[in-house]
N, C-alpha and C positions, 0 to 999 in steps of 0.2 A: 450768155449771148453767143450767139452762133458765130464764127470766124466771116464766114462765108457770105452773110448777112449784112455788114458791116460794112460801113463807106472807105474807113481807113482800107481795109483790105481789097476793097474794089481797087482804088486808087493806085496801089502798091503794085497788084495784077497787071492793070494797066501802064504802068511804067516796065513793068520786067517784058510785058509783050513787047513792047515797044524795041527793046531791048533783044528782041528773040532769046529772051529767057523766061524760065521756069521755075516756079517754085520746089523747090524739094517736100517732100512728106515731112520729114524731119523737122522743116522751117516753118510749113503754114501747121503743126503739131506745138510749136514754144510758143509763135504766135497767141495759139488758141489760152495757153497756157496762159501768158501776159494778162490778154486782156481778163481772161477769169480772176485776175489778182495773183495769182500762183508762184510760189518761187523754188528753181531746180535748179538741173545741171543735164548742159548740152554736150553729148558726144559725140563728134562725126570725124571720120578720117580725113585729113589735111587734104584744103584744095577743092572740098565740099561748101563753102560759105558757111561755116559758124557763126565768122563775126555777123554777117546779116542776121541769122536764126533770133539771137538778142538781141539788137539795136534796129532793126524794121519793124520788131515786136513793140520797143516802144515809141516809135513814130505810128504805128498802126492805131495803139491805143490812144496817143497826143490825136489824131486826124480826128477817132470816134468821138473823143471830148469837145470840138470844135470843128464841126462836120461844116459849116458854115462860113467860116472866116480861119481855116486854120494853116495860110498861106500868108495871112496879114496881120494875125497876131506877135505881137512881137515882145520881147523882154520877158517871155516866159520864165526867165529865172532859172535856176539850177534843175535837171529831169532827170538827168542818166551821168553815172560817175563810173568810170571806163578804167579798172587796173589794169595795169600791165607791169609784167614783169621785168621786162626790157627798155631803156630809152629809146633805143631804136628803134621799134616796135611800133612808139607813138606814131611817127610821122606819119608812117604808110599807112596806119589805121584811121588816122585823122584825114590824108590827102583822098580813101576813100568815101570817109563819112560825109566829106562835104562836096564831095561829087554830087551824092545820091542829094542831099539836101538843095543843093543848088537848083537841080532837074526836077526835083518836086514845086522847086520854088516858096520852101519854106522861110522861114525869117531868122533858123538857127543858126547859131553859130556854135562852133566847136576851141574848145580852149584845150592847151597845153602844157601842163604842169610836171616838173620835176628839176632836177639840180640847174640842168642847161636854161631856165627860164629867165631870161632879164627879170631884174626888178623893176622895173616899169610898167610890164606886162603881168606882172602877179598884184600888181596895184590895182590896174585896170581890171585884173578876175574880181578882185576883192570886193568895188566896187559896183561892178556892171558883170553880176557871172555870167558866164555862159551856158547855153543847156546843155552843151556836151562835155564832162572835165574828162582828160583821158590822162592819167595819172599814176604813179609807182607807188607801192606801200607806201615808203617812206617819208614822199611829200605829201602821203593823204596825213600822214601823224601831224605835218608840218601844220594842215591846215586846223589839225583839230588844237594848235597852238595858239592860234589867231584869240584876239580877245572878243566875245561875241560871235563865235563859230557856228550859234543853233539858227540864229539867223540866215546866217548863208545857205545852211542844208535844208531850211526851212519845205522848199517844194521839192525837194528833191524823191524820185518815183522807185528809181532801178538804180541797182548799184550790180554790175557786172565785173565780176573779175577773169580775166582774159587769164589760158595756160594756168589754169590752178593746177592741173598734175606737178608743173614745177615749182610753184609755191609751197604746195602741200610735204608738208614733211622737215618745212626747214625754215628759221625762225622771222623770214619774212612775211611766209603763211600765217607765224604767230600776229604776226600785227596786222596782217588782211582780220582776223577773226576779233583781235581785240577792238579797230576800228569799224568793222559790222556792229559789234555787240553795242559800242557806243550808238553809235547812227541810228536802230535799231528803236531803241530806247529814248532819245530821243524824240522821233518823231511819233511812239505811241505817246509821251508826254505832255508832247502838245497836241494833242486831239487829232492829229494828220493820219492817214489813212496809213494803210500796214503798208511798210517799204518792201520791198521785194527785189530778193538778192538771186541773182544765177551766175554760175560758175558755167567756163565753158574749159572742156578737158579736152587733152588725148586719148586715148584707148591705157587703161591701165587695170591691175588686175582687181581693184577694190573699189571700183565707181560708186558703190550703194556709200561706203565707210566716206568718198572722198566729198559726196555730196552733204551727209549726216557732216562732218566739219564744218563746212563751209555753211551750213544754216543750223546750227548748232544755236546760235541764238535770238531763229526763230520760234513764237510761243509753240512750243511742242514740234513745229517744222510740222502741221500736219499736213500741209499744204504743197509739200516737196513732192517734186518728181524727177526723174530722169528721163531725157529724150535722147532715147539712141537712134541715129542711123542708121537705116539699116542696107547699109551698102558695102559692098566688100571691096575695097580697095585692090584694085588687079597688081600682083607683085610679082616681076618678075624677079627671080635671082639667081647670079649666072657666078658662080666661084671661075677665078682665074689661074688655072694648075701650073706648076712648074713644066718644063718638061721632062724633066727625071727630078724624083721623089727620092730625095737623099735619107737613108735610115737612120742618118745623125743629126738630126734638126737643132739648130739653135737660135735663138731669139733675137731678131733685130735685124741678119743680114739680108732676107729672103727676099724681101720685100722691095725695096731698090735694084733689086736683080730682076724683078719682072718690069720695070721698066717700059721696054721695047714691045710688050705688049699692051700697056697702057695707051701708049701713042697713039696706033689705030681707033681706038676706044674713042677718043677724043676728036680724032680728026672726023671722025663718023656723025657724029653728034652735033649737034647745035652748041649747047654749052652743058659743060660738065661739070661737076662738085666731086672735089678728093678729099674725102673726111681722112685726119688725120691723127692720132689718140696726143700727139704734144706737139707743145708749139717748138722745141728741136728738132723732131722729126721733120715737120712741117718746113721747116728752113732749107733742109734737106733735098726735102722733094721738090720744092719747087726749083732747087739751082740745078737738083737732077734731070727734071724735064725740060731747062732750057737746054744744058748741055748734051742730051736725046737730042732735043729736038729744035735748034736755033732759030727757027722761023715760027716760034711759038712767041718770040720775045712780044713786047708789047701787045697781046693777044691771052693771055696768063696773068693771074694775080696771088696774091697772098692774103689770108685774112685770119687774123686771131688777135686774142686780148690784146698782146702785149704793143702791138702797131697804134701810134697813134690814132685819133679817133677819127680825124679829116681824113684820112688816108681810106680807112675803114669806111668812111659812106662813100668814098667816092666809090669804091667796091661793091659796096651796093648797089649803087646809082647803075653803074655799068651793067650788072646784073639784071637791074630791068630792064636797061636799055637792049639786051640784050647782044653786046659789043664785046663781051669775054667770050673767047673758046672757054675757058676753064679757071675753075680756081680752089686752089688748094687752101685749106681749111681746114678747123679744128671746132671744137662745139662750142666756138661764137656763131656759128651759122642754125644751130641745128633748132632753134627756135623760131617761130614767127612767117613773115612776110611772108608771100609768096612771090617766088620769082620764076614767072610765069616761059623764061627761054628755059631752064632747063630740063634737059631731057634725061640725062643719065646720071645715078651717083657712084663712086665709088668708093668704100669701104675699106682703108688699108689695115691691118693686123686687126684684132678680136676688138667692137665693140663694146663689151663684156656685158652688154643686157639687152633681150628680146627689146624692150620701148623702144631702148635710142637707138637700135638697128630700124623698127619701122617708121619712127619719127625722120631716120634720115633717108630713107626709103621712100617718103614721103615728098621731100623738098622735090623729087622728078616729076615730070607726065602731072601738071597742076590742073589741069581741066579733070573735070571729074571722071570723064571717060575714057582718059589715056591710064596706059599703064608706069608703073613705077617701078623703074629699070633701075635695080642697083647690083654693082660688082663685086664681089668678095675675095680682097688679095691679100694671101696670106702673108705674114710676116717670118714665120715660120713653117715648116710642112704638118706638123701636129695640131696648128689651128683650122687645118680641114676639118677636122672632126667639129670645131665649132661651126662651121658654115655649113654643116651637114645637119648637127642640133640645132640651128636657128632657125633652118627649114623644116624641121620638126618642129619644133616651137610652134613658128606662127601658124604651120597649119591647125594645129589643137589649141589653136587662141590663148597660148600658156604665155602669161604677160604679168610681167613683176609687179608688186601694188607697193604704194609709195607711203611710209609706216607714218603719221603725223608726230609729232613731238610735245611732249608731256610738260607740265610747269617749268617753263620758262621764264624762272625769277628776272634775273635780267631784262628782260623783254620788261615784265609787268612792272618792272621800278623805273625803267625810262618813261615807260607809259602813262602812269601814275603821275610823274614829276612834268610831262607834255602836259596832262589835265589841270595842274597846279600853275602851269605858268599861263594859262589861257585865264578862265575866269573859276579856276580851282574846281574842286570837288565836292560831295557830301558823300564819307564813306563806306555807309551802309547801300546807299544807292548804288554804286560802285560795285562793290565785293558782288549783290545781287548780280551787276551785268556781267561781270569777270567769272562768277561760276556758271553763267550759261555759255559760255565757250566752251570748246571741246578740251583745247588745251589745258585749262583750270578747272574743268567738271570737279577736280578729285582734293581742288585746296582746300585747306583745314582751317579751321575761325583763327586755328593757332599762328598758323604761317600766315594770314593775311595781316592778322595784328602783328606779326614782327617785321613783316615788308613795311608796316606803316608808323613803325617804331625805326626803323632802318632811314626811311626819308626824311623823319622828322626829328630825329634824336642820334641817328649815327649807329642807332643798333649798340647792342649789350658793349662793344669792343669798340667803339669809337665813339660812343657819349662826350670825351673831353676832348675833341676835335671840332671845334666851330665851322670848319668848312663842309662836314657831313651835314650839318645841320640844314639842310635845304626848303622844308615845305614848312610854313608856320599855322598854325592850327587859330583862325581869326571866325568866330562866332559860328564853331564849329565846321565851317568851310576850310577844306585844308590846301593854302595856297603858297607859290611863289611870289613874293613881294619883292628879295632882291634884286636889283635891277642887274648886276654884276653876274647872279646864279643864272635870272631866268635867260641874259643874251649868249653864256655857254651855255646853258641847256639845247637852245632852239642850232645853237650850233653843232651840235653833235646827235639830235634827232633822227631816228633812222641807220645810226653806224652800229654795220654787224659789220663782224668784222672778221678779212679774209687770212690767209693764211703766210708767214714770215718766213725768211730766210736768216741766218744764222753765219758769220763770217768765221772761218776757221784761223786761229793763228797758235805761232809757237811762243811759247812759254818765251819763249828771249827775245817774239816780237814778230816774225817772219809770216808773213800771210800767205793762206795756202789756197783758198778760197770760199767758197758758202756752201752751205750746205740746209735743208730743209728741217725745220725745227722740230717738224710732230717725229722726222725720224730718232735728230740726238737726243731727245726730250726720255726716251725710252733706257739709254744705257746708263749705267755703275759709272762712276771713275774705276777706273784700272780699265775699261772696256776697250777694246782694240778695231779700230774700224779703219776702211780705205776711202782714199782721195787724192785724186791725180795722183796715182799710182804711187802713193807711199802707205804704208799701217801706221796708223798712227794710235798713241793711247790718249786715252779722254783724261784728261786732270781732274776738268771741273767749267759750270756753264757759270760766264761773268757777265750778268747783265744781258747781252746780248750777243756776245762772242764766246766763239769755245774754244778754250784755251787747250791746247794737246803738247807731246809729246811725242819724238820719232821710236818707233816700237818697231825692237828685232823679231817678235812673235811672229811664228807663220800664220797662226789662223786670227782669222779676222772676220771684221759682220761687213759686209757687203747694203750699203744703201741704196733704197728705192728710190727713184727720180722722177720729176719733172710727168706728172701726170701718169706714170706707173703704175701709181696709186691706187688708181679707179680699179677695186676687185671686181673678178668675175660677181653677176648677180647669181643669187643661189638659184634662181629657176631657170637658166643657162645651165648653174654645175651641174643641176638634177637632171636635163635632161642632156648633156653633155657624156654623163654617166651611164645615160641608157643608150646611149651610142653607139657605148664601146660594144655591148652586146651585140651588135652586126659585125665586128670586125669576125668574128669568130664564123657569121654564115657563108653558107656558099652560094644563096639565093638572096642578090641582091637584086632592087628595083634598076632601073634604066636612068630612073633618078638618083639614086644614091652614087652620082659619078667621084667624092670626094673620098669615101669609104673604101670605094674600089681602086683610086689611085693611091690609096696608103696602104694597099694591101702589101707587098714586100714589107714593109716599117713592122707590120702586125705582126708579121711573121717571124722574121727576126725577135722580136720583142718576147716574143711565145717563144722563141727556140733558146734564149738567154733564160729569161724569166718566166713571167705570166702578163697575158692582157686582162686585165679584171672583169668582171661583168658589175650589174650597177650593184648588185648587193654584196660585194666583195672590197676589201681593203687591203691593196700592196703593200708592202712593206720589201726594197730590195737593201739587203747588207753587202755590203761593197769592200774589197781592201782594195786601196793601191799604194804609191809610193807617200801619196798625201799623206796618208794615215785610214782610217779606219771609218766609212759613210753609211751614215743609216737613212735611205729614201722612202718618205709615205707618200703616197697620193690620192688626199681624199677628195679630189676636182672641190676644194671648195673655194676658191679666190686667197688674195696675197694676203687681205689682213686676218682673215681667221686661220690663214697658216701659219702666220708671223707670231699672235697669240699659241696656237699652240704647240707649234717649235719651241717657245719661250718655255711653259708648263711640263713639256717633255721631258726638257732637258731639266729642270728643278726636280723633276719626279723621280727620274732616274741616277744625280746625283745624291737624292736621299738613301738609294741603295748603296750606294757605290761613290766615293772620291771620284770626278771625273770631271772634264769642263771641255769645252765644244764651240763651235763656233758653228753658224746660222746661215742658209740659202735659201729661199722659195719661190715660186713663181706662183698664178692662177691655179695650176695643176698639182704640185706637192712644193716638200722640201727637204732639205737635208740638214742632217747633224755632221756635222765630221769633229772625230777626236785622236790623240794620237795614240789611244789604249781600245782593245775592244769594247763593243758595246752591248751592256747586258740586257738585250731584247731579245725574245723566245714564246715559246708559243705558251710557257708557264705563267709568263705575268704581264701578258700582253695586253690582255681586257683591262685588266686592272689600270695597265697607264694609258689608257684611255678609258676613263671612267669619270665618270660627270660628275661624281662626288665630291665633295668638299673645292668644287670649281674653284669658286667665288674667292675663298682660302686663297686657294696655290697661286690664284692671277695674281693677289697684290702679294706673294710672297718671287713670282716666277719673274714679275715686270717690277721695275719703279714706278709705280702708282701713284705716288704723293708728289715725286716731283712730274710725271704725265698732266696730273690731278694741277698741279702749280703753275701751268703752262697754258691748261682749258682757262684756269681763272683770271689769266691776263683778258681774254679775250670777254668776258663774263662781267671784269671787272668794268672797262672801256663803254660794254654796252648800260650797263649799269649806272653809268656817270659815276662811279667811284675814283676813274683816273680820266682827267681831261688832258684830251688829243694835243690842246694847244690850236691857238686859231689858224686861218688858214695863212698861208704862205710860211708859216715859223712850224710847222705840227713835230709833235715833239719826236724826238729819237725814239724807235723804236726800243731800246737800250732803256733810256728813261720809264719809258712805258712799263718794262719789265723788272726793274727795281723795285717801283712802287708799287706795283704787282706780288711781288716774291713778298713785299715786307707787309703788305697788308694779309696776302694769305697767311704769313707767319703768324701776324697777331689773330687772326681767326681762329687759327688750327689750336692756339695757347687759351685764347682768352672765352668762343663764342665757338667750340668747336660742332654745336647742333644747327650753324647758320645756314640757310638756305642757299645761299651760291657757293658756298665750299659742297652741301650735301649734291649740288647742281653740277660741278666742276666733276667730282667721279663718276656723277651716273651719267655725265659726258663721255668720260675716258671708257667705262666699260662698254655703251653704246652703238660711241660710232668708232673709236678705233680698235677694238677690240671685238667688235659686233658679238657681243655675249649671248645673244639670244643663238646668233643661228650658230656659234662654237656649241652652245648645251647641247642643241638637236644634232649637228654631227657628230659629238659624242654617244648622245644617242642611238642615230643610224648604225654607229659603229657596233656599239655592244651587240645590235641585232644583227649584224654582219660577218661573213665568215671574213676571217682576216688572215691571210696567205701571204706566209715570210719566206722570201728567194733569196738565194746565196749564189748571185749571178758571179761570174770568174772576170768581167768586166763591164763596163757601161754598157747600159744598154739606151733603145733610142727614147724612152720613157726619162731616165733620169740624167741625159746629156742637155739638156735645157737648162734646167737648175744649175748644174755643172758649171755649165759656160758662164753663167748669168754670176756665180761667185768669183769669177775669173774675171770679169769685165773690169772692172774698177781699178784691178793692179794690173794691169799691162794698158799700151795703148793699142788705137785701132789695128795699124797693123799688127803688130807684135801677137795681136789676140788675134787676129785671121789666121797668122803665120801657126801659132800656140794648136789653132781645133784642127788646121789640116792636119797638122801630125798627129792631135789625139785621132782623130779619124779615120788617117792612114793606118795608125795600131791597129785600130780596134774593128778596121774592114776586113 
């Protein structure tokens, strides 16, 4: 049937004229797509009307179906099921949809589901759905909990999931796919017409891969497409230069010092957004721009996770209203709504990935024909070079792809025990919908039978434990009958679970403060680390506290903090890399204004050292009073330098007695020891050589207890350890005990079990990113590798430097500390 043809589409025309609006190509394109039956995935740059693309697609189709009375039918039932990734997300999506509903004068109504929903209001969905549900993963599992749930999704048409880029890849994705696969199947079951699923995305580098997930278990998906945009988003982007370019850059101060030029920025502008990479930083800036600028007061706000949540809409609310000059921010903002007063963003220190640079590049100029004004202020003087590769970037559409996630035991055992406690399962039907998911393509008849030996028996290592025993196998239907199991199960539905802090004290009792888990989770006892500027040595982790010791050692490992975390992406390092190849010309464009104000830094760096080109690996040896620094810089971000800082150093005391302590940034790191260091141009390749990788990680890191740490979190999702209900939820501590002692009986008793095998290719994955460590080992081998014997710092490894410094002194102490290194070393 032709789009064009069609009453619904008349109708729809006739409203947006009304309207002095226009369809886009892209819109009456999904359109066409809907009513053919079709299921895909919408890409268009933010601020283009996506959400319309898929939700006027199916009121188009509902209109075609009741061209007659399709303004007075009423109680239609469930049609269109609306994911979103965000609670906050729903409102503005819903306060849209029923705009457009109302002006059509249809008889829908739109529902909203997730944690924040009264019980009374979720009775009333149960009972009387509504055609629109707009809903989070997590309360979609809720509802496949219900007794009698096929009923409910019985007419249901479209299931649209909202920002699958950010789903994808991470294990709420996994339950968008395994709740498709159910739905899916389902309604081929009962004789109901093929469901039809669309994703609507950002700009990401694997849209074909992002879409094949997400209908993944569509029969064969033959019927998938993608609908691109095809509009190019006007981006302005304008870096904010110091006004002298200091050759000894370091991390963190720079940024707060341009200050005074923010100011005007802001006052210019209708309303501004200050992205921020932590919500410390962010506390910062906002009491730095009152005190800039005191008639900013009440006119400025604050928004990030850790603010309560009222505080936070009302931030929003202002937002639309368009009543903030500005407001400082962290990536609670960088998804969703549109807030249509802002005009400018600004971008403080490195992003570290093309997406979330154009995603927040995005939130400006929200009509499709304004431009998207955003600022680049450095935090340092060597992050020009990133704002010079980001502009490289996006002009060659070089855009990070979001990697999906593989058997998700966990996931699929909460899953499994959701379907048990509704009206249970039949498990060959099951395993059938679980391997047409992307995430479970590759499960083995083996590992499904021990998952469902695991729900129903406690698995090989907890058989003689009655409380494993969860799913009872009743006339081959395998169900929750306990009333006790199935009211914590539905309580803990949906917990993935974020990441812990760690309370540091002394052995005799003295608390020193907290500290981030996935870091101490990584060192030995005897390890020596810093905190509020003392060294201290690690004893041993108790439950949930790390018990230390005051240590005279001078070297020490220096901790990542408070969103640090977030490494460079590798299609930043790479093209970051080919950056440096311009410091070196002397025919720079008119735009490469960032390249050109770092030219003294290059030069210097070249007069000390070397500036590398992209197929080249630095390596500077350093003496000073410290002792004895070996700096690499392979631009590849902080965790695959921290892996292989780790590997270097195992590698190079198998030659040699020697021990070291650890620095690194996005850009390299350092070794320092207090004997020399046996690196040379003899056996250089070699300690960088991908061979026997896999080996040296679990001999170079603690592995098993990294590995002991993933499976708390594994465990939790799993229902092996329950949270405790609400208002009592148990001690984190607690949590970790029973954790540590089931992984213990696994590791002894069931050592081939699926969430121990799950828990390391966790570890190796995401905190160790082993994939992209192979390939820069790789790169390397095929790289000339160039070892300098600079006579002092140079401005390449004074970042690192600083950044090992930061944790044992305080703030001033460390200003006072680099002026004088700096004074030396000018």
């Amino acid at each position: 049937m032709q789009l064009h043809q069609t009453i619904g589409y008349r109708i729809i025309s006739e409203w947006l004229t009304k309207k002095n609006l226009k369809a886009f190509i892209f819109q009456e394109e999904t359109w066409q797509h809907i009513i053919d039956g079709k299921s895909g995935l919408v890409n268009a740059p933010t601020g283009f009307g996506k959400t319309f693309s898929v939700f006027l697609g199916t009121i188009i189709a509902f209109i075609n179906h009741h061209p007659d009375n399709y303004q007075t039918v009423s109680s239609n039932k469930l049609q269109l099921i609306w994911i979103t990734p965000l609670r906050a997300l729903a409102k503005d999506i819903g306060r849209a949809m029923e705009e457009v509903i109302k002006e059509l004068g249809l008889q829908w109504k739109v529902g909203i589901r997730n944690g924040d929903t009264a019980i009374k209001e979720r009775q009333h969905q149960k009972k009387a759905p509504p055609e629109i549900m707009i809903i989070t993963p997590e309360s979609m599992h809720l509802l496949l909990a219900q007794k009698g749930y096929a009923d409910f999704f019985k007419t249901l048409k479209i299931i649209a999931v909202d920002e699958w880029h950010e789903l994808l890849g991470s294990k709420r994705g996994v339950q968008v796919e395994l709740a498709v696969s159910r739905l899916i199947a389902l309604l081929q079951k009962n004789h109901h017409s093929l469901l039809q699923v669309w994703g609507i995305s950002a700009t990401i580098g694997n849209l074909e891969e992002a879409r094949d997930v997400l209908l993944s278990s569509l029969s064969k998906n033959k019927n998938a497409v993608i609908v691109k945009a095809i509009l190019k988003k006007n981006i302005a982007i304008e870096s904010i230069l110091p006004d002298e370019i200091e050759k000894y850059p370091w991390a963190g101060h720079l940024g707060i010092r341009l200050i005074q030029k923010v100011i005007p920025i802001i006052n210019e502008s209708r309303t501004t957004l200050i992205f921020i990479n932590t919500r410390g930083m962010s506390e910062i800036w906002y009491q730095g721009l009152l005190t800039a600028s005191p008639e900013l007061a009440g006119a400025i706000a604050l928004h990030h996770g850790s603010i309560e949540p009222e505080l936070r809409m009302w931030v929003e609310e202002a937002l639309h209203a368009g009543t903030l000059k500005a407001v400082v921010c962290t990536a609670s903002l960088d998804l969703g709504v549109d807030f249509r007063p802002v005009e400018t963003v600004i971008q403080v220190g490195s992003p570290k990935g093309v997406a979330r640079f154009l995603q927040r590049a995005g939130r400006s100029g929200h009509q499709p024909d304004a431009v998207s004004k955003i600022y680049f202020l450095p935090t340092h003087a060597l992050e020009l070079v990133e704002a010079s590769a980001l502009k490289t970037a996006i002009d060659r559409n070089f855009i990070e792809s979001r990697q999906p996630v593989l058997l998700c035991f966990d996931v699929l055992i909460q899953y499994l025990c959701t379907l048990a406690v509704s009206d249970g399962f039949e498990p060959e039907e099951i395993y059938k919908e679980v391997l047409s998911t992307h995430c479970f393509k590759d499960l083995t008849r083996d590992e499904w039978l021990q998952v469902l030996q695991f729900i129903t028996a406690g698995g090989m290592a907890l058989q003689q434990y009655d409380e494993f025993k969860k799913v009872e196998i009743i006339n081959s239907l395998y169900r929750i009958t306990n009333r006790r199991i199935a009211m914590r199960h539905r309580m803990h539905i949906g917990t993935i679970v974020s990441e812990a802090m760690l309370k540091v004290k002394f052995m005799s009792g003295g608390y020193i403060g907290v500290i981030e888990e996935w870091f101490i989770s990584r060192l030995d006892p005897g390890a020596v680390f810093t905190l509020a500027g003392r060294n201290l040595e690690l004893v041993g982790i108790k439950d949930m506290t790390v018990i230390v010791k005051k240590s005279s050692a001078k070297k020490s490992i220096v901790p990542s903090w408070q969103g640090g975390r977030m490494p460079l992406s590798a299609n930043l390092g790479e093209t970051l890399r080919q950056e440096l190849n311009k410091a070196n010309s002397v025919h720079l464009k008119k735009t490469e204004i960032e390249i050109s104000a770092l030219k003294p830094l290059f030069a210097l760096q070249a007069q000390l050292s070397h500036v590398p080109n992209n197929n080249e690996l630095l390596i500077e040896q350093i003496e000073t009073k410290d002792g004895y620094h070996l700096f690499v810089f392979p631009f590849e971000g902080r965790l695959v330098h921290e892996a292989i800082a780790a590997i270097l150093a195992w590698r190079i005391s198998q030659v040699t007695p020697i021990t070291f302590s650890f620095a690194m940034n996005d850009y390299g790191f350092e070794l320092l020891s207090d004997q020399p260091i046996p690196v040379d141009d003899s056996n250089v390749y070699e300690l960088f050589s991908p061979e026997n990788l896999l080996n040296d990680i679990q001999r170079s890191v603690n592995a098993t207890e990294m590995a002991m740490r993933k499976f708390r979190d594994i465990a939790v999702i799993g229902g092996l350890i329950f949270q405790g209900f609400p208002g009592e939820q148990k001690k984190a501590r607690h949590l970790q005990s029973s954790a540590s002692l089931l992984f213990k009986v696994f590791m002894e008793y069931d050592p081939g079990n699926v969430l121990i095998q799950q828990a390391f290719r966790e570890v190796l994955d995401q905190q160790m990113e082993e994939v992209r460590l192979r390939n820069m080992l790789q790169r390397i081998q095929n790289s000339s590798i160039i070892i300098t014997f600079p006579e002092r710092l140079t401005p390449f490894c004074f970042p690192i430097k600083v950044d090992s410094l930061r944790e044992s002194l305080t703030s001033e102490k460390l200003e006072d500390r680099i002026r004088k290194m700096q004074q030396q070393l000018e």
